[in-house]
C-alpha positions in Angstrom: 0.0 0.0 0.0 2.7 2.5 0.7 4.7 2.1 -2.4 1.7 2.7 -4.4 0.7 5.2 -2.4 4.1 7.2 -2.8 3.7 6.1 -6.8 0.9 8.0 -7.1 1.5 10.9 -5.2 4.8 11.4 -7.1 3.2 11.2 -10.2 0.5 13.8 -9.7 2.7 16.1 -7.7 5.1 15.9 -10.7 2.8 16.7 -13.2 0.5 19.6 -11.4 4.3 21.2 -11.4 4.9 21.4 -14.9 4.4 18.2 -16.4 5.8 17.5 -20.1 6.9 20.0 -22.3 8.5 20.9 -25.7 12.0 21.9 -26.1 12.1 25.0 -27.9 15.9 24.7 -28.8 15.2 20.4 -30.0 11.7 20.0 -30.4 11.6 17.5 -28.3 8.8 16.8 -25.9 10.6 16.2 -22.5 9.3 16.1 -18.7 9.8 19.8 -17.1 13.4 20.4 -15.0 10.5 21.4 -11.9 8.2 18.4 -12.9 11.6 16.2 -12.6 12.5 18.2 -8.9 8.9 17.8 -7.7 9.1 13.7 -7.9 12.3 13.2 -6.6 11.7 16.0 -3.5 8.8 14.1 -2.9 10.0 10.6 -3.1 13.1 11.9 -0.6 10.5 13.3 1.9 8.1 10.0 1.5 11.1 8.2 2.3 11.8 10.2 5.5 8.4 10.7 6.6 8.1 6.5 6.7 11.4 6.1 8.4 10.4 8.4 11.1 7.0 7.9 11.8 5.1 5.2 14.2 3.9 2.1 12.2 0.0 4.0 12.5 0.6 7.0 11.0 2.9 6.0 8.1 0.9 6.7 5.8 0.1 10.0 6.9 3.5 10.3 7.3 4.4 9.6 4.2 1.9 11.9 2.5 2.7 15.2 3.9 6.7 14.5 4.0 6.1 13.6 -0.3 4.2 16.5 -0.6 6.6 18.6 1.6 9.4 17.5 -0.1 7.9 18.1 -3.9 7.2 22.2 -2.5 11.3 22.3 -2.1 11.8 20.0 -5.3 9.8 21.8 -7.2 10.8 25.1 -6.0 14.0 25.0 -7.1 13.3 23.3 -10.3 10.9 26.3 -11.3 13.7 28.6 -10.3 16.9 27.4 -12.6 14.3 26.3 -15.6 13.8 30.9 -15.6 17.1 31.7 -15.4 18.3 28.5 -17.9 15.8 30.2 -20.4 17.0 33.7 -19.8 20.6 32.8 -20.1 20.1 30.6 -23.1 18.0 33.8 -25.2 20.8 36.1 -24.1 23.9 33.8 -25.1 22.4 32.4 -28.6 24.5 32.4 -31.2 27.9 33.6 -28.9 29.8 30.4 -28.5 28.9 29.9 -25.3 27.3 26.5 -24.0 24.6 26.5 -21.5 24.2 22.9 -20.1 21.5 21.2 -17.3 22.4 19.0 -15.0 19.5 18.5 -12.2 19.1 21.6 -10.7 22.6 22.7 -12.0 23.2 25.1 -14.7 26.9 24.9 -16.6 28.0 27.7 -18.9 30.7 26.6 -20.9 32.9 29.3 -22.7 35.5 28.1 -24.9 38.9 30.2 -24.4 39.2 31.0 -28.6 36.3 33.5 -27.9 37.2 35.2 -24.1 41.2 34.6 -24.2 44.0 35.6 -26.5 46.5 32.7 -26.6 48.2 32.8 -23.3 46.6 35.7 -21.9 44.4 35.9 -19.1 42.9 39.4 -19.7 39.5 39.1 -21.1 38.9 40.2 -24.5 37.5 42.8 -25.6 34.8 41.6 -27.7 33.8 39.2 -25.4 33.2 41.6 -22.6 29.6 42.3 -24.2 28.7 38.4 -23.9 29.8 38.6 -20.4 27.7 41.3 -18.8 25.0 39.5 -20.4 25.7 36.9 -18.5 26.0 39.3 -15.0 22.5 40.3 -16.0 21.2 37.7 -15.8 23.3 36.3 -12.5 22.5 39.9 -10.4 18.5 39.2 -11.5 18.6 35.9 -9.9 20.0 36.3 -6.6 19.6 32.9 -5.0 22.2 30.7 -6.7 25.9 30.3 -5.9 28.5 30.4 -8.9 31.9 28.8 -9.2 34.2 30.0 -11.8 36.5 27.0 -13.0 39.3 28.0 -15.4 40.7 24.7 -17.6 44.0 24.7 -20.1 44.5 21.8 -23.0 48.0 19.9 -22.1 50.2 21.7 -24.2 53.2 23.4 -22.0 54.1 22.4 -18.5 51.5 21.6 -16.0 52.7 24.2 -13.9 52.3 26.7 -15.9 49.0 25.5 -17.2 47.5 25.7 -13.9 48.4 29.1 -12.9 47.2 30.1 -16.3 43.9 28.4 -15.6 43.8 30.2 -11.9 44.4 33.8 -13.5 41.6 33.6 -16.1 39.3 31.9 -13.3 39.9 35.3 -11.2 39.8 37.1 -14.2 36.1 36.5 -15.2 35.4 36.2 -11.3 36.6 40.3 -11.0 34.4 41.4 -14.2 31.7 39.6 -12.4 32.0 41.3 -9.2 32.4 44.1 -11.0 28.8 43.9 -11.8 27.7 43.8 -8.4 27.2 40.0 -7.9 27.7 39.9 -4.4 31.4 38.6 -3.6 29.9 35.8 -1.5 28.2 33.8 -4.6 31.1 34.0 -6.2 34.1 31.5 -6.0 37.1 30.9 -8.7 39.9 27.7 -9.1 42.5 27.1 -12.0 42.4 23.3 -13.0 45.1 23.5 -15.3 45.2 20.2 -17.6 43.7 17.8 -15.0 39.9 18.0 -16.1 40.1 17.7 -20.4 36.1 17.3 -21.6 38.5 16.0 -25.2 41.3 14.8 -26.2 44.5 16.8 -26.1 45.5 14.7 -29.3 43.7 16.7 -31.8 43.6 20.1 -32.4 39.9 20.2 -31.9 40.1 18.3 -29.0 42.8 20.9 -27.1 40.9 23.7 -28.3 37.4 22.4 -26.2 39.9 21.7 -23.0 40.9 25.4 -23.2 38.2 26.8 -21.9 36.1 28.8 -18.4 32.9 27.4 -16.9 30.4 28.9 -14.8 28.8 26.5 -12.7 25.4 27.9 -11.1 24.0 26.1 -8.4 20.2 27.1 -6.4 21.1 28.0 -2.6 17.8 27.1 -1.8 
């Protein structure tokens, strides 16, 4: 009785939050980033509400921590799927990746667009791209962001990682320089340790060189 119970209350919680939608950038019909946070916030709090309660009221139990647990899910799931959509209309067509991963938002930018080779001062033409992005950051308060800076392996690895760490900090400053609050914001160098392709290929090396913004909800 309770796993069906939890079943169904998963289900409907899911879809009264957003259900299934299309993908405007695939065309895909897909379940909703808050429909997908509402069922697995309310499985967690079914979970914790049976482990907790007396054998009577389990089922009770169960019920209000599911449907406490989809408000929380779901919450934050509504709350990246608005600032995922904003980010992706301002950084169409700039080079600049904008991946989902749970609740998770990853901004890829590749260093042939916000680097000169070897140089960690911004450029110049990229600086437009990346006050779009602060825009969009300072309107959406409630998420933390980690600047990660990544080299290919050409060069020592030494060298590599401080380069990494100084265009980390570089696009960290410009951000604060926004006003996004200082305590959101946290930068690291990786160097070569973290390639997303191989370093055999040019190709390859020119994906590894690259900055990512990782935004995650705080609530």
């Amino acid at each position: 009785m309770n796993k069906l119970l939890v079943a169904g209350l998963v289900f409907s919680l899911g879809a009264g939050l957003g259900g299934c939608a299309t993908d405007p950038y695939t065309g895909e019909e897909e379940v909703s980033k808050t429909a997908t946070g509402a069922g697995i916030g309310a499985l967690a709090g079914a979970v914790i509400g049976a482990a907790t309660a007396s054998k009577n009221d389990r089922d009770k139990a169960i019920l209000t921590g599911a449907a406490a647990g989809a408000a929380v899910g779901g919450g934050a799931g509504y709350y990246m799927d608005q600032q995922e959509s904003k980010l992706r209309k301002e950084l169409a067509g700039t080079g600049v990746q904008v991946k989902r991963e749970g609740n998770d938002l990853r901004l890829i930018m590749p260093g042939n667009i916000t680097f000169a080779t070897g140089a960690y001062n911004i450029r110049e033409d990229f600086l437009p791209v990346l006050s779009s992005v602060g825009k969009v950051l300072k309107e959406f308060s409630k998420t933390r962001i980690m600047v990660s800076g990544h080299t290919d392996s050409v060069g020592s690895e030494s060298s590599n990682q401080k380069l990494s760490e100084l265009r980390a900090a570089s696009v960290r400053d410009y951000l604060l320089e926004k006003n996004i609050s200082a305590s959101r914001v946290k930068a690291a160098g990786y160097g070569e340790s973290s390639p997303i392709a191989s370093n055999d290929s040019a190709e390859g090396r020119q994906a590894n060189r690259r900055v990512e913004l990782k935004l995650e909800p705080t609530e």
